[in-house]
N, C-alpha and C positions, 0 to 999 in steps of 0.2 A: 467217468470221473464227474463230482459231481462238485462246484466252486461254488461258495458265497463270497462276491464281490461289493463291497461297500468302500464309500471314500468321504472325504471333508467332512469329518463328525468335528471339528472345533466346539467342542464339549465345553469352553467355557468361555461363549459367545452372550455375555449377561450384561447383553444393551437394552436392555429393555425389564420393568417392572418391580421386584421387589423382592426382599429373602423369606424363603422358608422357617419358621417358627420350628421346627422340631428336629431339621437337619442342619439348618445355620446357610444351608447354599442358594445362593437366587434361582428364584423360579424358575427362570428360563434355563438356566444351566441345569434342572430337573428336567427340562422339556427334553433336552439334549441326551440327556442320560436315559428317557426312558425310550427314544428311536435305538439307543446303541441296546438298551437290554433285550429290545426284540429282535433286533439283529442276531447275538447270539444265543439269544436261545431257539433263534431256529434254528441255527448250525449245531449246535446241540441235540435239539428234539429231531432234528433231518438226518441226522448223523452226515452231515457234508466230508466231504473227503478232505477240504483244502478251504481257509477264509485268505481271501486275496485284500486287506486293506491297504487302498491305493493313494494312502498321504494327507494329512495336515489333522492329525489326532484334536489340534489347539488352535485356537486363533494368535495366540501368543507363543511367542517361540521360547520364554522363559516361566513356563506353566506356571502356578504354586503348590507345594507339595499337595493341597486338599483336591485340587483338581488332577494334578498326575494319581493321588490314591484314588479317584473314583473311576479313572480311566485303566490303572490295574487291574482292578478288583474284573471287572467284566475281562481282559487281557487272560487272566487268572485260571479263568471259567473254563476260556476255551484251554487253556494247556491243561489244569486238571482232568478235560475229560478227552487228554490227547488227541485233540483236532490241530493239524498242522496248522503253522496260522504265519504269513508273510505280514511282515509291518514296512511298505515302502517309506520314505521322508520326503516329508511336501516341505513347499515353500517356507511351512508356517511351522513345520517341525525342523527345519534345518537351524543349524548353530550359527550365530550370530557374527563370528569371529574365527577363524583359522584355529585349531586349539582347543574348540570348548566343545563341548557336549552337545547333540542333537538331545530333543526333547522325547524321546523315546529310548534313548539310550540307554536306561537301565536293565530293559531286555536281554540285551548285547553284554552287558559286562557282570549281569548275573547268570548268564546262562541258561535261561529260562527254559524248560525242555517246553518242545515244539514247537518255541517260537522262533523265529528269526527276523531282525532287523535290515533291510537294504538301504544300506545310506551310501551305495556307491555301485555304478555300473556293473553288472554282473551278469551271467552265463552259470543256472543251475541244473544240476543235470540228479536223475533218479535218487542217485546216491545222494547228493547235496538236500536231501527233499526226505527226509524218512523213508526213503524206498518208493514212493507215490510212482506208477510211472505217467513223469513226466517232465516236461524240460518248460524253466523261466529263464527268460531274459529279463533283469532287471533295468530300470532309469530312472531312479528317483530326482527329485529338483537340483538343480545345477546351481548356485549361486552366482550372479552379476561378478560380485570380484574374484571370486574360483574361477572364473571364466577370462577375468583377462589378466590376470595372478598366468594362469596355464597358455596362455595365445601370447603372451607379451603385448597384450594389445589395450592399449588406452581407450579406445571407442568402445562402448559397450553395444553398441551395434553392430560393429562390424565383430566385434568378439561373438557373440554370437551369431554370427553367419555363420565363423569360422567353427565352432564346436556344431552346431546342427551338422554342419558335412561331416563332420567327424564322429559324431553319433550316428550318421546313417550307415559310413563305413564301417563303426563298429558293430551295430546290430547284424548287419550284410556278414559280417566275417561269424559272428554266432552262430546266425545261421547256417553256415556253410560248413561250420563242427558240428551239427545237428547230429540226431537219431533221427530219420526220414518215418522210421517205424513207430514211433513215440510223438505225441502231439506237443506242440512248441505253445507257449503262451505268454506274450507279451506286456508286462506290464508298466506303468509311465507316468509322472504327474506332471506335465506337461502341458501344452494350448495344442491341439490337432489343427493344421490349416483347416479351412472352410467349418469350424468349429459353429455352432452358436451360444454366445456368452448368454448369461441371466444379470439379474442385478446383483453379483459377489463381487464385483472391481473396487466397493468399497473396502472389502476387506482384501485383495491381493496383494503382495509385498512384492516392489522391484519388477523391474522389467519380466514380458513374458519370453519363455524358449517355446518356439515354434516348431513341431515337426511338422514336415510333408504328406499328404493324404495319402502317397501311395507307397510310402516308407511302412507306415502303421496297417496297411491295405494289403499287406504281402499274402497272399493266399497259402503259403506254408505256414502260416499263424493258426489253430488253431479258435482263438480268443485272443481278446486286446482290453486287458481290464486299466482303464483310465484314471484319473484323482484329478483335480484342479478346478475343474469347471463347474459350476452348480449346477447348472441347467441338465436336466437327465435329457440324453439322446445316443444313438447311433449314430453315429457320423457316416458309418457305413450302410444304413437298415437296406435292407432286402438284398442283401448281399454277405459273402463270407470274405474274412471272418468277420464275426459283429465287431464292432467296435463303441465300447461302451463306457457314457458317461453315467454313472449311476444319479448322481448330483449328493446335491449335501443331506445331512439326514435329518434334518428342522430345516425350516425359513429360517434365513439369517435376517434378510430387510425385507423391506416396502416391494425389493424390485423382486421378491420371490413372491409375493402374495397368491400370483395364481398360477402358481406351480406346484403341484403333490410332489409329495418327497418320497425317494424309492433306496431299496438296494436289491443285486440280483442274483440270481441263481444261473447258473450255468453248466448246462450239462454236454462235457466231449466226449469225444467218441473220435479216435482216429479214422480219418477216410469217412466217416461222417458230417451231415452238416450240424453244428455246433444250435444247440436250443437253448434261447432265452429264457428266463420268467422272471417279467417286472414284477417284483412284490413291494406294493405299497405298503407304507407307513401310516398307519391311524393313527389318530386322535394324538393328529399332528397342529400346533395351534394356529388360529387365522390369523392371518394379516388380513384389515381391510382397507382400503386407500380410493377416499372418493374427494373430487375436487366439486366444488362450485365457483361461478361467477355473479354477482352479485350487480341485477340490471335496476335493482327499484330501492328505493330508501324507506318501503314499504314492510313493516315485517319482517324486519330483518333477521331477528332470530330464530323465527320459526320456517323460515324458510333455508336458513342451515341446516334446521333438523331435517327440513324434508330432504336434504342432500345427505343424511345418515342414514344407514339401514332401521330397523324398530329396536329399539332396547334388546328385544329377546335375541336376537342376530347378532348382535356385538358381545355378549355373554364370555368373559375370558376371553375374549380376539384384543389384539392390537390393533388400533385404531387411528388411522389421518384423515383430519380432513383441512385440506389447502383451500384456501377464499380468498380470491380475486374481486378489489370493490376500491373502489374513490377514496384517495385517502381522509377526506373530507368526512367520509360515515363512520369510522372509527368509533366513535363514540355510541352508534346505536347496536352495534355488536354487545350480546351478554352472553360475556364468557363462561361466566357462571352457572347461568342456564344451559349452556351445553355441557358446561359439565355433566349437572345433576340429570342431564337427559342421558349421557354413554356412562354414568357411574358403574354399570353391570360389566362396561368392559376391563380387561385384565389390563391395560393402558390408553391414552389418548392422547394423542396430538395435535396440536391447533396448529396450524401455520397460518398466519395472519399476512396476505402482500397485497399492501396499500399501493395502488396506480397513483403517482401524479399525471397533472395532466399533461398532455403534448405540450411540447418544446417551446418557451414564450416565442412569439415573432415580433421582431423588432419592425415599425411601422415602417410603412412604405414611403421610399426615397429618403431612409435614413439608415446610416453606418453604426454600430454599434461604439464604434470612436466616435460618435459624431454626440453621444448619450454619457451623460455627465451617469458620474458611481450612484448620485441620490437618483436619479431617474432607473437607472435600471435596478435599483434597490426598488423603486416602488413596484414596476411591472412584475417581480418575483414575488413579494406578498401577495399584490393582483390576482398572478394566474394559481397559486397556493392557496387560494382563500384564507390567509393567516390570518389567523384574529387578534386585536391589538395594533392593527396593522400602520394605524394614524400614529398612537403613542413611538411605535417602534419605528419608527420614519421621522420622527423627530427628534430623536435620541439620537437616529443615525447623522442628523446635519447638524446635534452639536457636538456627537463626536470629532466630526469632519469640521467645522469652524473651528473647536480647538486647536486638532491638527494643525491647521491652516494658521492659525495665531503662531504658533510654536517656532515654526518653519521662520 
């Protein structure tokens, strides 16, 4: 059998840059869309047996129509050319409220042939599956209040203690309805313990559900296709079954910049050992994210550049650069000049953080009660190098003699 496994396409992650002229949608949400077209069209042109997509289609859990149609339309493709196709629900596609709709939902209540939605614990077996043989265990995202809605339990911590043991009993008990002879395959949008996160925390919703390494570890698993985490890994590697984070399928932020973006192939074989293939993502777009500190009041603009890569290097990337300097040099920063130096990139971001200096110290063998308001009014100018600082210090003692008249 042969799976294409991909997860976190949030297809309309459009933080970044500017709208397309001819389709009306922001670029990056093009960026998004052209990982997912080569996803399925290799399921397609591969003729895969099964696409396992392992949750969070959206960063938003209330899409908009123009984003749920461009997330069909590829949906479409693979049911037209009858490829079974699982749609787990992540965190980002689950409904917001008791009642309403997951954000994939239309699958489900049009009845899309070959597709199927998992928006709740399940056990699928041959028949469940267009005949495929093979058996899922479904886990799509749990909600925080579904969670203690179900436990009676107010702590949302101790709620999920309680559902992790309870999801391990119930995978445990799948298991044990098995076909021994048919390979099992477990899929989950979930945190795996001993996981390693990337930079997505900015985009997660609500606490995480934690499984245990060696719940997910079960050697009757033939495969363990994962959703949630960006960071492509194995949690398992050099061992069966794999267990596998594909990651998301563009950079979302800064904290992906040096990370390739993947989805995988999988090939079972009962009583075999199960074969990977990472297949990257090209002409995937850069993040680049360089910091300086700023030691001289020397040049100071051109020595920001030299903390950019060349023009031709930033060409369409995303671009930061963070500068650490005196707040006092402010003024020799030309911002403008960095502009027109990264103009080639697809955006740019200055982060500007001005240092004051260390903490004033109050002189020796004296209390800060001991230090009338005007006195330590002036030692703040002082150690600020504020300009105006006489005028502004005299203002401040007739404020304060007014006062003092009033009273």
């Amino acid at each position: 059998m042969k799976l294409l496994h991909f997860a976190d396409a949030h297809i309309d992650m459009a933080n970044y840059g500017r709208h397309d002229p001819e389709t009306g949608l922001p670029v990056r949400v093009l960026d998004f869309l052209k990982s997912l077209d080569t996803i399925v069209d290799t399921a397609i042109s591969e003729k895969v047996d099964m696409v396992i997509f392992a949750g969070d289609a959206y960063k938003d859990r209330s899409p908009t129509p123009t984003f749920q149609r461009e997330w069909g339309k590829r949906i479409m493709r693979l049911s037209q050319t009858k490829i079974p196709t699982l749609l787990l629900i992540g965190n980002h596609d689950i409904s917001p409220a008791a009642g309403r709709a997951n954000a994939v939902q239309e699958f489900k209540t049009l009845q899309v042939p070959y597709v199927r939605v998992l928006d709740q614990p399940c056990f699928l077996r041959p028949e469940d599956l267009w005949g495929l043989p093979l058996q899922i265990i479904a886990m799509p995202w749990i909600a925080r209040s579904g969670l203690m809605a179900a436990t009676g339990v107010l702590d949302s911590k101790e709620a999920f203690l309680r559902i992790e043991g309870n999801i391990g009993g119930l995978i445990e008990d799948f298991i044990a309805g098995a076909d021994s002879s048919i390979p099992i395959i477990l899929t989950a949008h979930a945190s795996i313990e001993g996981a390693k996160f990337g930079g997505e925390r900015l985009v997660m919703l609500g606490n995480d559900l934690v499984l245990s390494g060696n719940l997910v570890k079960n050697p009757k698993f033939s495969y363990v296709a994962m959703g949630h985490i960006h960071k492509p890994q194995d949690v398992n590697e050099g061992y069966q079954p794999p267990v596998i984070y594909p990651g998301s399928i563009e950079r979302v932020d800064f904290g992906e910049a040096k990370e390739d973006r993947f989805f995988v192939i999988a090939n079972v074989e009962k009583g075999k050992d199960t074969k990977v293939e990472w297949r990257e993502l090209k002409g995937v777009r850069f993040f680049i994210d360089r910091r300086a500190v700023l030691k001289s009041s020397e040049n100071v603009t051109e020595s920001l550049k030299d903390a950019l890569p060349k023009p031709r290097e930033m060409s369409e990337a995303i671009v930061r650069l963070s500068v650490e300097y005196p707040r006092e040099w402010d003024s020799l920063i030309d911002e403008t000049a960095l502009r027109k130096y990264t103009e080639d990139a697809f955006e740019f971001h200055f982060l500007k953080k001005p240092q004051s200096q260390a903490r004033v110290r109050i002189p020796e063998g004296k209390a800060v009660s001991s230090l009338s308001p005007l006195d330590l009014l002036a030692q703040y100018f002082d150690a600020a190098k504020t300009k105006d600082a006489n005028e502004l210090q005299k203002l401040a003692q007739e404020i304060i003699s007014e006062d003092t008249l009033d009273i």
